[in-house]
C-alpha positions in Angstrom: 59.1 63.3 17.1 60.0 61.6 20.5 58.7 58.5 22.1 59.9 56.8 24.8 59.7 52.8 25.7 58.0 52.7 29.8 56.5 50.2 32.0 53.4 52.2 33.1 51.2 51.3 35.8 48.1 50.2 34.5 45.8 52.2 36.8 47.0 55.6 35.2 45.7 54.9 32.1 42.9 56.3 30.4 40.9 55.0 27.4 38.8 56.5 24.9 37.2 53.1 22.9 35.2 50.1 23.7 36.4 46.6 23.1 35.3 44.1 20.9 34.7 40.9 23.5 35.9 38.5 21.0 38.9 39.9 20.1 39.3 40.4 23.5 39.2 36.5 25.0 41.5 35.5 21.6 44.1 37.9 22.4 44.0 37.5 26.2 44.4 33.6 25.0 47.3 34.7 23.1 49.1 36.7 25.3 48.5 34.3 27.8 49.8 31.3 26.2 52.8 33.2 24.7 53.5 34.8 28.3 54.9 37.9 27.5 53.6 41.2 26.0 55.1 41.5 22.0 53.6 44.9 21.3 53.4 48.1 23.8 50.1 50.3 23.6 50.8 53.7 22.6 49.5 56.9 25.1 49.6 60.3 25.2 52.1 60.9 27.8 50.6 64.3 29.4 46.8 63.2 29.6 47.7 59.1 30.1 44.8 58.5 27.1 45.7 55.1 25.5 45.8 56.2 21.5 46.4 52.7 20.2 46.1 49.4 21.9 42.5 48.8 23.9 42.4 45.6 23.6 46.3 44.7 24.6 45.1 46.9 27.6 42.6 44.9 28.5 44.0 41.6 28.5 46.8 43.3 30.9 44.0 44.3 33.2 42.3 41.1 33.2 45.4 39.2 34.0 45.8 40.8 36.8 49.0 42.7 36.3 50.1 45.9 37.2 52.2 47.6 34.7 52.0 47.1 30.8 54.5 48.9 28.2 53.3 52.1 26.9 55.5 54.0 24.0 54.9 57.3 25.5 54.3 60.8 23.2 53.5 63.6 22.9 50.0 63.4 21.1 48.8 66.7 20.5 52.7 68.2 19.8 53.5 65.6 17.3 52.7 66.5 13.9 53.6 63.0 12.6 51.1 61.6 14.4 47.6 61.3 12.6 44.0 60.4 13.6 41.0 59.3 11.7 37.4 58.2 12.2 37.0 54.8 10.4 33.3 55.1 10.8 31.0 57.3 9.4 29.5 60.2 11.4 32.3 60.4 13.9 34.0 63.8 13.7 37.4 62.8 14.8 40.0 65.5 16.5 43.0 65.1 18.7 41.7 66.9 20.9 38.1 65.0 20.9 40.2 61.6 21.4 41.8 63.3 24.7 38.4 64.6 25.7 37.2 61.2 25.5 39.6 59.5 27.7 39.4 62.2 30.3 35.8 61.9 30.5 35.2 58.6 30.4 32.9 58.7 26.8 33.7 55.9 24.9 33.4 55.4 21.6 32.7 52.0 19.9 35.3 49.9 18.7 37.5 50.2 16.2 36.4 54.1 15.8 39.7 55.7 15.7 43.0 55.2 13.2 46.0 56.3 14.1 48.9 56.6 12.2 52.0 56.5 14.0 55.9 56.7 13.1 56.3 54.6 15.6 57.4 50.6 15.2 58.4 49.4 18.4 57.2 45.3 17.7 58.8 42.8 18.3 59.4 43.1 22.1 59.6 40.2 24.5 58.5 41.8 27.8 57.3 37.9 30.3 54.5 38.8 31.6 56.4 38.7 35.2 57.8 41.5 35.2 54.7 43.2 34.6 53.1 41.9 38.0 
């Protein structure tokens, strides 16, 4: 198991789910009120895919900035690492998930679980130094 803490820039990553527009515009609220970034999004650190952390993403996007913490790992390597379809008639792989963000497909919200080892909350990254 490694992962590593980065400021990525935003324009190299790669998603494989839709957002929820509502969760969206609350947590782009949040974030913007709080001004800084308390969780990092997790990505697969070969393919750039965002595994968990759309909708944190997004915000970072719409606000403009240009880099947004990423725990970086190595997805298809790490055994610890475990994904899941929460919805019905989704065949859920690794590799599917990776296929996704490469080609663009994206599923609908909230269609993937991932368990992760990883606990890196908490942070206080202002949302300066992410411009």
């Amino acid at each position: 198991m490694f992962a590593q803490l980065k400021l990525v820039n935003i324009d190299n990553l790669k998603f494989h789910e839709d957002i929820n527009p509502s969760r969206l515009s609350k947590l782009q609220a949040q974030i913007s009120t709080d001004g800084h970034i308390k969780t990092p999004i997790i990505v697969d650190k070969k393919n750039m895919v965002i595994l968990d952390g759309h909708h944190r993403f997004n915000c970072c996007k719409n606000l403009g900035l240009k880099k947004i913490p990423c725990v970086l790992v190595d997805y298809l390597e790490d055994s610890e690492i475990k994904v899941s379809s929460r919805k019905k008639n989704f065949k859920i792989t690794k590799k599917i998930v990776i296929a996704a963000g490469i080609n663009g497909f994206l599923f609908p919200h909230k269609t993937t679980r991932h368990s992760l080892p990883y606990k890196f909350k908490n942070l206080f990254i202002p949302l300066t130094n992410l411009q």
